[in-house]
SERO-4910 file (N, C-alpha, C, O; in steps of 0.05 Angstrom, whole numbers):
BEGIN
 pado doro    nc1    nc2    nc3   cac1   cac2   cac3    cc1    cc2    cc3    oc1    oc2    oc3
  Unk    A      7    701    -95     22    682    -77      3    663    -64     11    640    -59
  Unk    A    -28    672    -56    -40    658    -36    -58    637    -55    -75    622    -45
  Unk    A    -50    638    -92    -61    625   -101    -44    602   -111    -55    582   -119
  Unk    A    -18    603   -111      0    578   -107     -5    562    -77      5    540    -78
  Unk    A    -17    568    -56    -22    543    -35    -35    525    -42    -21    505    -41
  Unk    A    -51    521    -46    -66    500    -47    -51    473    -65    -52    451    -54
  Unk    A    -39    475    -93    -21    473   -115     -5    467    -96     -6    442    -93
  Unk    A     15    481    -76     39    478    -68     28    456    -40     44    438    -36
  Unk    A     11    456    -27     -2    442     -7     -1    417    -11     11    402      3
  Unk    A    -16    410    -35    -31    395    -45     -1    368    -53     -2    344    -50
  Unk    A     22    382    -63     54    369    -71     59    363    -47     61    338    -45
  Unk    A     61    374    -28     76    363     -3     57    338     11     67    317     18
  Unk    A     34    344     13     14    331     23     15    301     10     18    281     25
  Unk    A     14    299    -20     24    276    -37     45    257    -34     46    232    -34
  Unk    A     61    276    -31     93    269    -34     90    249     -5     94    224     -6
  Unk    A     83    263     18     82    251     43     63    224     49     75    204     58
  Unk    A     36    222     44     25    202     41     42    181     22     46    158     29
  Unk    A     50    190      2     62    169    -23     89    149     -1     96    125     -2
  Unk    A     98    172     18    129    156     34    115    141     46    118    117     41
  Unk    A     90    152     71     86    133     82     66    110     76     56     95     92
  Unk    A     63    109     47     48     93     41     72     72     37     71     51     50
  Unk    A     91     79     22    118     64     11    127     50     31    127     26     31
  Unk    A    140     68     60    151     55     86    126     30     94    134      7     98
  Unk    A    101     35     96     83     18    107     72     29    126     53     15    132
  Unk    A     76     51    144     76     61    171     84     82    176    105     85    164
  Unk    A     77    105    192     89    131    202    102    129    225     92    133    247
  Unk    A    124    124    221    149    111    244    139    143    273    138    167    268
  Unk    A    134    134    295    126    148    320     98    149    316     92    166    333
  Unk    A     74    142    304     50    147    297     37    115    298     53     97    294
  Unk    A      8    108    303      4     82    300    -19     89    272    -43     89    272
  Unk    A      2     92    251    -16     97    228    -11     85    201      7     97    189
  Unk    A    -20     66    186    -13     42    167    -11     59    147     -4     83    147
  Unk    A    -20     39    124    -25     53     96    -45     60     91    -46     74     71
  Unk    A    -76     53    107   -102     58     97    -95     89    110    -91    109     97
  Unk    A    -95     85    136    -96    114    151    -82    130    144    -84    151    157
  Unk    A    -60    127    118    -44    152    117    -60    157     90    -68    180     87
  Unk    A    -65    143     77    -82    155     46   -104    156     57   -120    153     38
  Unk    A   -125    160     87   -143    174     98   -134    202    100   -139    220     84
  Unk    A   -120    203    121   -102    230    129   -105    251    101   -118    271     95
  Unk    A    -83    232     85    -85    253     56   -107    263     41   -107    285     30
  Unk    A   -134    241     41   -144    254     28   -157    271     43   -157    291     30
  Unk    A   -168    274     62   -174    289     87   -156    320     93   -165    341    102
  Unk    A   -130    313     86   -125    339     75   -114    360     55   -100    380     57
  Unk    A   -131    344     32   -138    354     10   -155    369      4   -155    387    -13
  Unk    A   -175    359     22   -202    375     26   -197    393     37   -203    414     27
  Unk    A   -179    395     69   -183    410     76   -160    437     73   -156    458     84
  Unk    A   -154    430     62   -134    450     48   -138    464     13   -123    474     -4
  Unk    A   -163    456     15   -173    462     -8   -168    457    -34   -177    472    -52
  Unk    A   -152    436    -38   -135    429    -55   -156    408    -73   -147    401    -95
  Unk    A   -177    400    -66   -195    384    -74   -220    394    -55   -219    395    -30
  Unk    A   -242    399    -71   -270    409    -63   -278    391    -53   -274    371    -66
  Unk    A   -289    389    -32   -317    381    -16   -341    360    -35   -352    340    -26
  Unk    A   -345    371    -61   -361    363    -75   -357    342    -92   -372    324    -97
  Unk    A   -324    347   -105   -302    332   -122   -295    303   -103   -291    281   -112
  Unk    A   -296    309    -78   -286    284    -64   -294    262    -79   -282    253    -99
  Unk    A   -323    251    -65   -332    228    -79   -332    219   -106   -343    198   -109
  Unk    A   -323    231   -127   -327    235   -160   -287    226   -151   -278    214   -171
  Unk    A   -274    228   -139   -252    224   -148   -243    191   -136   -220    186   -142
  Unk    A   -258    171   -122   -263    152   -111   -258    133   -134   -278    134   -148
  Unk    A   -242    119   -142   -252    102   -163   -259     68   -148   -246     53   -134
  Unk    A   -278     66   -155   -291     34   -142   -281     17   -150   -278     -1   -134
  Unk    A   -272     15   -174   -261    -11   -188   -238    -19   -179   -234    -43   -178
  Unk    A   -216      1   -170   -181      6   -159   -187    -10   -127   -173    -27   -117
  Unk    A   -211      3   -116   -219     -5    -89   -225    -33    -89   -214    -49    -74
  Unk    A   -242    -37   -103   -253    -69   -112   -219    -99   -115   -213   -120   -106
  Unk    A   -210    -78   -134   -184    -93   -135   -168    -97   -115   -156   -118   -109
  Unk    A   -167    -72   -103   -145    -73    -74   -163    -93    -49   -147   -108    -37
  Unk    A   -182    -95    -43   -199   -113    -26   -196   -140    -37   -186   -155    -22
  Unk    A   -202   -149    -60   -194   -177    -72   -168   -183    -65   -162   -203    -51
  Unk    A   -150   -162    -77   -123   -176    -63   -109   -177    -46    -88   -189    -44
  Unk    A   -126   -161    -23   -122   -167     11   -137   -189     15   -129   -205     31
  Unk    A   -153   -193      7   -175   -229     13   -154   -247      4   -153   -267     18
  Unk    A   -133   -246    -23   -124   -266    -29    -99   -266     -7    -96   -286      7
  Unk    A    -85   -248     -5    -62   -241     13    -66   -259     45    -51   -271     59
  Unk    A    -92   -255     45   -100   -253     77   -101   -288     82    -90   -300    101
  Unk    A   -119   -300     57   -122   -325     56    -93   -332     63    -87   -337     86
  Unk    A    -67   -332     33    -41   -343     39    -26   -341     61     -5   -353     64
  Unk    A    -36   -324     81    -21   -315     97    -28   -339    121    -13   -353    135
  Unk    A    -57   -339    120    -66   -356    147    -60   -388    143    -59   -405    161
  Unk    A    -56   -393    109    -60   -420     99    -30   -432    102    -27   -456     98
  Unk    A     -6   -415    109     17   -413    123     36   -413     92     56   -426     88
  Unk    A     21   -396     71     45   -400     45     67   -387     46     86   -394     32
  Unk    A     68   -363     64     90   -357     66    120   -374     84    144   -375     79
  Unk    A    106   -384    101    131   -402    117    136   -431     92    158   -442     90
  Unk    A    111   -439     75    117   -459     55    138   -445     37    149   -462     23
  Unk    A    144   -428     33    149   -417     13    183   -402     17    195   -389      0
  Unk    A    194   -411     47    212   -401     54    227   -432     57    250   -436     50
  Unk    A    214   -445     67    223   -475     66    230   -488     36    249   -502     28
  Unk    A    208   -477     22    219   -488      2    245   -470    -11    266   -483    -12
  Unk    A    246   -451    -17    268   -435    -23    294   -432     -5    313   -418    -12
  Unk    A    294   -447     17    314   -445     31    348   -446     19    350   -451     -5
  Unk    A    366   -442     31    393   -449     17    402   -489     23    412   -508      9
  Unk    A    387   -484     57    398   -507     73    384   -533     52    390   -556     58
  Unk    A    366   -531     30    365   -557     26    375   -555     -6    362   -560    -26
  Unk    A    402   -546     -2    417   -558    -23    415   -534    -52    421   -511    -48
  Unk    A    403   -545    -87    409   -533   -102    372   -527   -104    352   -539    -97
  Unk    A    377   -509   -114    346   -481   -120    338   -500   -149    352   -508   -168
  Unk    A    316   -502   -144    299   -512   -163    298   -482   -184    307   -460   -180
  Unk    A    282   -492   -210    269   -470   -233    242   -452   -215    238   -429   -222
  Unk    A    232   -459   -201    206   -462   -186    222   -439   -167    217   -415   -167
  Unk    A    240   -450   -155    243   -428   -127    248   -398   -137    228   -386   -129
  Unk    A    262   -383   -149    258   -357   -161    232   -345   -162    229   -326   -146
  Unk    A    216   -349   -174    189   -354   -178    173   -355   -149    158   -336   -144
  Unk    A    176   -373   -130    167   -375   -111    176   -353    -87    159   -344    -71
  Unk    A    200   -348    -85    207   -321    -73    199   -294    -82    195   -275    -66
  Unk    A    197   -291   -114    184   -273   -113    158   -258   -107    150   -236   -101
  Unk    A    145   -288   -113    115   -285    -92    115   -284    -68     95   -271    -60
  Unk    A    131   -294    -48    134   -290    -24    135   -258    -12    125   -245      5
  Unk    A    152   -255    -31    154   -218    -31    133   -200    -43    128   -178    -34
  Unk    A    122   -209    -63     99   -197    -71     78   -201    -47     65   -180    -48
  Unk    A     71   -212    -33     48   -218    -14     60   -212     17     46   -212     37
  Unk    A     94   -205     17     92   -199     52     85   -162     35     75   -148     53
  Unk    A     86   -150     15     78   -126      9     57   -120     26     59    -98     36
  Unk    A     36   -135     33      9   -137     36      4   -137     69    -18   -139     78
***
């Protein structure tokens, strides 16, 4: 039995990081998405579900590399005001939706992700 915890730990622990990575936030907690995939892996370790030693070996740099580039790009559109361009342009109030606006809303949504 005491060799299903870690296995059974390890699912719940997942499952939970994965929501609040999904929601964005741990609704009563001031804790985002970095800090909840901290939390998790933090207790992985400590629930033995992942060794001490395995930690760093399970890090992939390249995934990390990628996710930092596309907060630099996110971060840029954000301050460069593409999202309010991008609501203007897609608006209803100015009449019929271009080929372009579909397209442009869905980026709008791909980057408030961020």
């Amino acid at each position: 039995m005491l060799g299903l915890l870690p296995e059974t730990a390890a699912i719940a622990i997942f499952a939970m990081t994965y929501l609040v990575v999904a929601i964005g936030r741990l609704p009563g907690f001031r804790l985002d998405r970095a800090g909840a995939a901290l939390v998790g892996a933090s207790l992985m370790v400590a629930v033995g579900a992942l060794p001490l030693e395995e930690a760093p070996k399970a890090i992939d740099f390249d995934t990390i590399i990628l996710l930092l580039g596309v907060m630099i790009v996110v971060a840029n559109l954000r301050l460069s005001g593409f999202s309010v361009l991008s609501m203007v342009g897609s608006s209803p109030a100015h009449g019929t939706r271009s080929r372009f606006s579909p397209r442009l809303s869905w980026s709008r949504e791909f980057c408030r992700l961020f």
